[in-house]
PDB file with one MODEL, atoms N, CA, C and O in Angstrom:
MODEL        1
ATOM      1  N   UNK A   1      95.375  82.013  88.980  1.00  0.00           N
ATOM      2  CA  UNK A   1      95.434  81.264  90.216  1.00  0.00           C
ATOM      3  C   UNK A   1      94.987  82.103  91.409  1.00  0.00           C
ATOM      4  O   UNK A   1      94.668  81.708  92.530  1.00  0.00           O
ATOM      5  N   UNK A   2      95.021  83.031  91.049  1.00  0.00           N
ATOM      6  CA  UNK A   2      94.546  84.304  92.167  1.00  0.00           C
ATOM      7  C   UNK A   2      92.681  83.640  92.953  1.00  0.00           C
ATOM      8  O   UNK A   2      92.162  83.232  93.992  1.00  0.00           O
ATOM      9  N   UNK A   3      92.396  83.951  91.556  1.00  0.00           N
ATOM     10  CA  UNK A   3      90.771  83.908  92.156  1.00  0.00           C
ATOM     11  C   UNK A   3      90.096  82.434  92.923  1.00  0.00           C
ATOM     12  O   UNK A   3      89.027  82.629  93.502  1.00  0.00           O
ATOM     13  N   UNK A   4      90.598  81.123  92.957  1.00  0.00           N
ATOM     14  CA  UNK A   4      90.431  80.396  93.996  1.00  0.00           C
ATOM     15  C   UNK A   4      90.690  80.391  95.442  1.00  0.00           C
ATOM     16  O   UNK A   4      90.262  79.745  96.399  1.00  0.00           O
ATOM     17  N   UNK A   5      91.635  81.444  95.244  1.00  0.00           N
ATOM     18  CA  UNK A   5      91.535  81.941  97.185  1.00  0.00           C
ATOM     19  C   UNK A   5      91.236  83.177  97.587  1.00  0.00           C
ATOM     20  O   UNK A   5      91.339  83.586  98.744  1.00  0.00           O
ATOM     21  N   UNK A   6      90.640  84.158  96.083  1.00  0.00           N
ATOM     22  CA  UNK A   6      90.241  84.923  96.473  1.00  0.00           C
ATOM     23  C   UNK A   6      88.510  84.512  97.275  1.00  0.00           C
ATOM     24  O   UNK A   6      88.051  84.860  98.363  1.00  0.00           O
ATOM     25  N   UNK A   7      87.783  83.457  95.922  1.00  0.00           N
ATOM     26  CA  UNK A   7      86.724  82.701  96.543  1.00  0.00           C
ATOM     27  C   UNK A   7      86.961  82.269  97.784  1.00  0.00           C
ATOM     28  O   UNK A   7      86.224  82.860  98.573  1.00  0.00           O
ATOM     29  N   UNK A   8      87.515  81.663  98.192  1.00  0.00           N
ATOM     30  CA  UNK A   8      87.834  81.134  99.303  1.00  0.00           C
ATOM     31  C   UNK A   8      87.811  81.768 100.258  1.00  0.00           C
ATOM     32  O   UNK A   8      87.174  81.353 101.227  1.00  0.00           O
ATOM     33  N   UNK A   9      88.581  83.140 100.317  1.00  0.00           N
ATOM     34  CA  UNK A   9      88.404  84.019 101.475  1.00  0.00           C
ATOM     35  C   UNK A   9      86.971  84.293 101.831  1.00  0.00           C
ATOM     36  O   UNK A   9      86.400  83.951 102.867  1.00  0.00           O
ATOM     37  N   UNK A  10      86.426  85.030 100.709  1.00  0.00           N
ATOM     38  CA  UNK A  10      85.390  85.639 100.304  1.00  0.00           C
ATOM     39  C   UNK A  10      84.062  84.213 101.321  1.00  0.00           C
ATOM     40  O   UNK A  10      83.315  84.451 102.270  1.00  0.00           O
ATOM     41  N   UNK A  11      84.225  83.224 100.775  1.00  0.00           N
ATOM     42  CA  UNK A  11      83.559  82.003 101.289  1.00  0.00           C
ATOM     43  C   UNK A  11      83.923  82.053 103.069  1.00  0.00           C
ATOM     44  O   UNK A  11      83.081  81.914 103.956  1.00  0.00           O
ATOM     45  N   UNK A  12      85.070  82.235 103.219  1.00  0.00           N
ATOM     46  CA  UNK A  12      85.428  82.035 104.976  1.00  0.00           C
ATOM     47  C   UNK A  12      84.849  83.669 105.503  1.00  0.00           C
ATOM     48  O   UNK A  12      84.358  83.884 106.611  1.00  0.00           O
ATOM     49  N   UNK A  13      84.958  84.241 104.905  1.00  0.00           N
ATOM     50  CA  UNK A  13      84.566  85.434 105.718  1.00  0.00           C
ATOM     51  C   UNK A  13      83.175  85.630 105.713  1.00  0.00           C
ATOM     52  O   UNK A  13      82.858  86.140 106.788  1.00  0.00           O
ATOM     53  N   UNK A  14      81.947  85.407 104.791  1.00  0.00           N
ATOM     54  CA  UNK A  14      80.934  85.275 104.644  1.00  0.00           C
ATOM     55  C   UNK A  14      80.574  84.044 105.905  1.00  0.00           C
ATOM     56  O   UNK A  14      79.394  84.259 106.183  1.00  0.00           O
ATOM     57  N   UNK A  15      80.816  83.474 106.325  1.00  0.00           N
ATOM     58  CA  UNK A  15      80.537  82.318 106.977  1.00  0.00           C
ATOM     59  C   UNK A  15      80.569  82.771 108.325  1.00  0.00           C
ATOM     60  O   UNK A  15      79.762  82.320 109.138  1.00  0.00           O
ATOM     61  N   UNK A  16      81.635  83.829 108.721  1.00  0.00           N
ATOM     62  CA  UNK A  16      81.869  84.253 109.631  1.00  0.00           C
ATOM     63  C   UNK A  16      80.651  85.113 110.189  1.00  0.00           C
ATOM     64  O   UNK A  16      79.831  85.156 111.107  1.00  0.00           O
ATOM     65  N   UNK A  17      81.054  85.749 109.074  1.00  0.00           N
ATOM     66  CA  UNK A  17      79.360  87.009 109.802  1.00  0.00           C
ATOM     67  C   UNK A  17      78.534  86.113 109.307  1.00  0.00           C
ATOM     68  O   UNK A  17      77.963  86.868 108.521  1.00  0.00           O
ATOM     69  N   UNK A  18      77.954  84.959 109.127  1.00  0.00           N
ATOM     70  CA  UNK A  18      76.542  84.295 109.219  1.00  0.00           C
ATOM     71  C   UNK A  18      75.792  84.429 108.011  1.00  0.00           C
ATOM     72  O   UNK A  18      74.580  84.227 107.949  1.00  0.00           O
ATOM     73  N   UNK A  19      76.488  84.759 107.085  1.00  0.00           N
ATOM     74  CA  UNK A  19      76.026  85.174 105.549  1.00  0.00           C
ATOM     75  C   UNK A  19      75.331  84.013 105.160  1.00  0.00           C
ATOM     76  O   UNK A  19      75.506  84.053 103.942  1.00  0.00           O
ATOM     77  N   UNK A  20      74.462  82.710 105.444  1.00  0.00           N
ATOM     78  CA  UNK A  20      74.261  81.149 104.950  1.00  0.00           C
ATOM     79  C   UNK A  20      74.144  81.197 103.668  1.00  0.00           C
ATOM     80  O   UNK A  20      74.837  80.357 103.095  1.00  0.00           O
ATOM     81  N   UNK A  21      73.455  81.945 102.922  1.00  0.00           N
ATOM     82  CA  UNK A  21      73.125  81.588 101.444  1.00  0.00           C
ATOM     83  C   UNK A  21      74.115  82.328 100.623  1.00  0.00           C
ATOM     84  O   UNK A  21      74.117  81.954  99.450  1.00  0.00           O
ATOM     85  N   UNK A  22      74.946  83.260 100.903  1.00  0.00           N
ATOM     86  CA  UNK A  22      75.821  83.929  99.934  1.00  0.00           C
ATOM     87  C   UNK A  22      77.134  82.784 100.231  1.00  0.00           C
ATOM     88  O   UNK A  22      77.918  82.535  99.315  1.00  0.00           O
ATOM     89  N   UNK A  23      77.241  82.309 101.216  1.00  0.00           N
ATOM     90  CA  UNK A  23      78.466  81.535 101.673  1.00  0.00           C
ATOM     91  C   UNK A  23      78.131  80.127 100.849  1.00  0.00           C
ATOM     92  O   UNK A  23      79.039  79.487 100.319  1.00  0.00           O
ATOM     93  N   UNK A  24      76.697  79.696 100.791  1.00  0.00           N
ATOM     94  CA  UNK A  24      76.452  78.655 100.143  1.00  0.00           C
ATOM     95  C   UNK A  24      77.331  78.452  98.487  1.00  0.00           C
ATOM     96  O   UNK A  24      78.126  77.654  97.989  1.00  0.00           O
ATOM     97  N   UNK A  25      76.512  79.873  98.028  1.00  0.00           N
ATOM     98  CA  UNK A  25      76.574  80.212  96.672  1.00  0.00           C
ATOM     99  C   UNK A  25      77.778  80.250  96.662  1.00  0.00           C
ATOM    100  O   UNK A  25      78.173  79.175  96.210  1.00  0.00           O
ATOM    101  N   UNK A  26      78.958  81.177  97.018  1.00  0.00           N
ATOM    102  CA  UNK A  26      80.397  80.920  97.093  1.00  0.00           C
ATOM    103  C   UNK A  26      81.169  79.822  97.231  1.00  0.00           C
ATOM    104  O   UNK A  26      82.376  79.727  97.008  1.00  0.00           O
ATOM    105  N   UNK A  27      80.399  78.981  97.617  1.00  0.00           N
ATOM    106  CA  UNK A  27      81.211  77.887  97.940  1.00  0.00           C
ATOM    107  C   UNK A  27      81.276  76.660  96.496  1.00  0.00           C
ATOM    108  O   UNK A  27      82.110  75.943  95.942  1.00  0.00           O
ATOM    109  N   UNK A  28      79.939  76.978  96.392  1.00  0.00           N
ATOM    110  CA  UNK A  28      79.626  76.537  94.908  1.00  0.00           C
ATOM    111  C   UNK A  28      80.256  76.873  93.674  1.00  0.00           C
ATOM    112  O   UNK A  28      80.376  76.174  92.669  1.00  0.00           O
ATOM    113  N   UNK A  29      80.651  78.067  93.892  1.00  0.00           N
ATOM    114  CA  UNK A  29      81.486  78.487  92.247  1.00  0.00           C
ATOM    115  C   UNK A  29      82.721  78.249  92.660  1.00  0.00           C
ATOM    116  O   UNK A  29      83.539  77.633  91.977  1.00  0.00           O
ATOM    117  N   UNK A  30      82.975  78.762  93.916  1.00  0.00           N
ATOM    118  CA  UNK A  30      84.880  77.849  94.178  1.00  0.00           C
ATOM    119  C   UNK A  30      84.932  76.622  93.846  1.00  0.00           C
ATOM    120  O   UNK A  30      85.944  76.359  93.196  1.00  0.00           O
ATOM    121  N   UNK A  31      83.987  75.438  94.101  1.00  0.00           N
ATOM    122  CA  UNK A  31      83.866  74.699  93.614  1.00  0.00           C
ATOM    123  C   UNK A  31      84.219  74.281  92.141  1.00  0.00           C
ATOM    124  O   UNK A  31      85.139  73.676  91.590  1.00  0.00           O
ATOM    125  N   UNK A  32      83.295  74.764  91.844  1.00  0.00           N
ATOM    126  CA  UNK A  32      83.271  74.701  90.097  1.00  0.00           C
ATOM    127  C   UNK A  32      84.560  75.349  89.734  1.00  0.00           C
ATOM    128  O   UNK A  32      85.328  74.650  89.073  1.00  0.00           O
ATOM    129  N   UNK A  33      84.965  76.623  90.059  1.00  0.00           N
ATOM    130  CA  UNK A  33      86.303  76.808  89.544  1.00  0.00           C
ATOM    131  C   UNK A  33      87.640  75.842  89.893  1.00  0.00           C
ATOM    132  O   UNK A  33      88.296  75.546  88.894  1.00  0.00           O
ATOM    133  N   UNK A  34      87.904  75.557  90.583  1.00  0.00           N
ATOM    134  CA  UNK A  34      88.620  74.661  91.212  1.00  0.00           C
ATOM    135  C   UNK A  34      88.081  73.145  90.105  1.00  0.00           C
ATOM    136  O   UNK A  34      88.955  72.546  89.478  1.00  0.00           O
ATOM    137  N   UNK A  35      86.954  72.809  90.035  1.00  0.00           N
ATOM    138  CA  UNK A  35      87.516  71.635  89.085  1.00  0.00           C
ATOM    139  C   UNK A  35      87.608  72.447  87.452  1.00  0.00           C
ATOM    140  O   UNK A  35      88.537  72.024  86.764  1.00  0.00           O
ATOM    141  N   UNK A  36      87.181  72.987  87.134  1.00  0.00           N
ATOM    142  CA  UNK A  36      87.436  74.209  85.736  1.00  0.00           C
ATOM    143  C   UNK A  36      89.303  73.792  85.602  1.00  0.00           C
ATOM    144  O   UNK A  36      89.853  73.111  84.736  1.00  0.00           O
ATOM    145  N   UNK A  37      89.835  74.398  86.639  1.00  0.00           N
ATOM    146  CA  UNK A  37      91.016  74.963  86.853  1.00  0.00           C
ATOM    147  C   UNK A  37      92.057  73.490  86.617  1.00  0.00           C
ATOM    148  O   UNK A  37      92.990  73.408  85.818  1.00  0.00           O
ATOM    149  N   UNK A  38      91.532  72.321  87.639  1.00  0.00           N
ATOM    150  CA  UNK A  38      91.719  71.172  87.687  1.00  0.00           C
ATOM    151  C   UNK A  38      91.555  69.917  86.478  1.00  0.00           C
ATOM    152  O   UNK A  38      92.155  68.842  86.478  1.00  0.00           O
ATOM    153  N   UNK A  39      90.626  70.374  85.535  1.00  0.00           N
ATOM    154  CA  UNK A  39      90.493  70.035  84.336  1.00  0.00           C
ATOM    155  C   UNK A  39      91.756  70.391  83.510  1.00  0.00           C
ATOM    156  O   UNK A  39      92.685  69.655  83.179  1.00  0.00           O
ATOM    157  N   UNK A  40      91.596  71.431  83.314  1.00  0.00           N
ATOM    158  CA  UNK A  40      92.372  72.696  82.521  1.00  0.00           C
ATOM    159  C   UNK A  40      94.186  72.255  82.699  1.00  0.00           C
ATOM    160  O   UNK A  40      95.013  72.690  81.897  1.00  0.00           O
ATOM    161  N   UNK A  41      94.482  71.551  83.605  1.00  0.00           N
ATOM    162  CA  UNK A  41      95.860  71.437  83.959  1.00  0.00           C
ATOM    163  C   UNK A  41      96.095  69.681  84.261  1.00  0.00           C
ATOM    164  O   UNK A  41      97.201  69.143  84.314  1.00  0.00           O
ATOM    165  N   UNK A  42      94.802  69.000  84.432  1.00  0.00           N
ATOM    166  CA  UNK A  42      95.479  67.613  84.666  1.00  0.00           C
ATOM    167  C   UNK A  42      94.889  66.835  82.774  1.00  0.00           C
ATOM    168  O   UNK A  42      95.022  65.639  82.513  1.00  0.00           O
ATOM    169  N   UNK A  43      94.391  67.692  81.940  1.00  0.00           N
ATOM    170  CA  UNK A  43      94.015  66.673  81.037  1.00  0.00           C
ATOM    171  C   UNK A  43      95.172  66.239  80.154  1.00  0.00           C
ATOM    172  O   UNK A  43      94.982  65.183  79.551  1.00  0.00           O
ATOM    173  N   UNK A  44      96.082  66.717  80.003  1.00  0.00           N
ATOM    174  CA  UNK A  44      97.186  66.784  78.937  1.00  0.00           C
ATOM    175  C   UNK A  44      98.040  65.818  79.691  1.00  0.00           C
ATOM    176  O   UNK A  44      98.074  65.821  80.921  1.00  0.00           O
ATOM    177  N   UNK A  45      99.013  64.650  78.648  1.00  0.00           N
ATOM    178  CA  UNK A  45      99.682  63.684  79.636  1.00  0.00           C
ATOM    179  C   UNK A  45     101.649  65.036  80.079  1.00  0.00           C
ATOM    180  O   UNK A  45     102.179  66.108  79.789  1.00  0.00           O
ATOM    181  N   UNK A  46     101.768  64.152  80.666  1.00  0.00           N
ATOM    182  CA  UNK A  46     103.463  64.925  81.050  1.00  0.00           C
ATOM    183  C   UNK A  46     104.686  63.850  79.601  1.00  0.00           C
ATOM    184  O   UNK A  46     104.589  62.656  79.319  1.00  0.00           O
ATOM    185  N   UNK A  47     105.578  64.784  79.076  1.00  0.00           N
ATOM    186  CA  UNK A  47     106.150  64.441  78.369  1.00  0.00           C
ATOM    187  C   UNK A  47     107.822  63.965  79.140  1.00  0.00           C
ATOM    188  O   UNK A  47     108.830  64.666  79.049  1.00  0.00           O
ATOM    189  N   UNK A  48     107.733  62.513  79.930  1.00  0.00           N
ATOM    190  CA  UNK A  48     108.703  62.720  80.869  1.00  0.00           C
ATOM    191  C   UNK A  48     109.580  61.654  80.113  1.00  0.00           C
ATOM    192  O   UNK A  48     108.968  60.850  79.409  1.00  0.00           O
ATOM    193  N   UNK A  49     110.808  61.575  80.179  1.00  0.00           N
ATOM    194  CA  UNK A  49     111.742  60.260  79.975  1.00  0.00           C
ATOM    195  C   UNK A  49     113.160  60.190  80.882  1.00  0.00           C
ATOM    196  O   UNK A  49     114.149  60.922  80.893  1.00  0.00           O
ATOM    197  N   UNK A  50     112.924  59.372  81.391  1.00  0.00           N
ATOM    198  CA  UNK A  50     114.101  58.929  82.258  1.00  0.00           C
ATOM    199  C   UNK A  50     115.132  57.809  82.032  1.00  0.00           C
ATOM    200  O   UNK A  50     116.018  57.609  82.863  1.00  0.00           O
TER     201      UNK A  50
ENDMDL
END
């Protein structure tokens, strides 16, 4: 869970100093990790009974 806000930083601080195409590219694999991650944890149902 670390590395989606490590991207993230990495993405906001690049943006800052004017980085356009490395900030692009960063933004893109946070992306992709984030649904990776989002896959990975919503496909399975919850075993609930009330």
């Amino acid at each position: 869970m670390f590395v989606p806000f490590l991207l993230a930083l990495s993405t906001a601080i690049t943006t800052v100093y004017g980085k356009k195409n490395i900030s692009y590219a960063l933004w893109a694999i946070l992306l992709v990790v984030i649904l990776l991650t989002f896959n990975h944890h919503a496909t399975s149902t919850l075993n609930l009974s009330f």
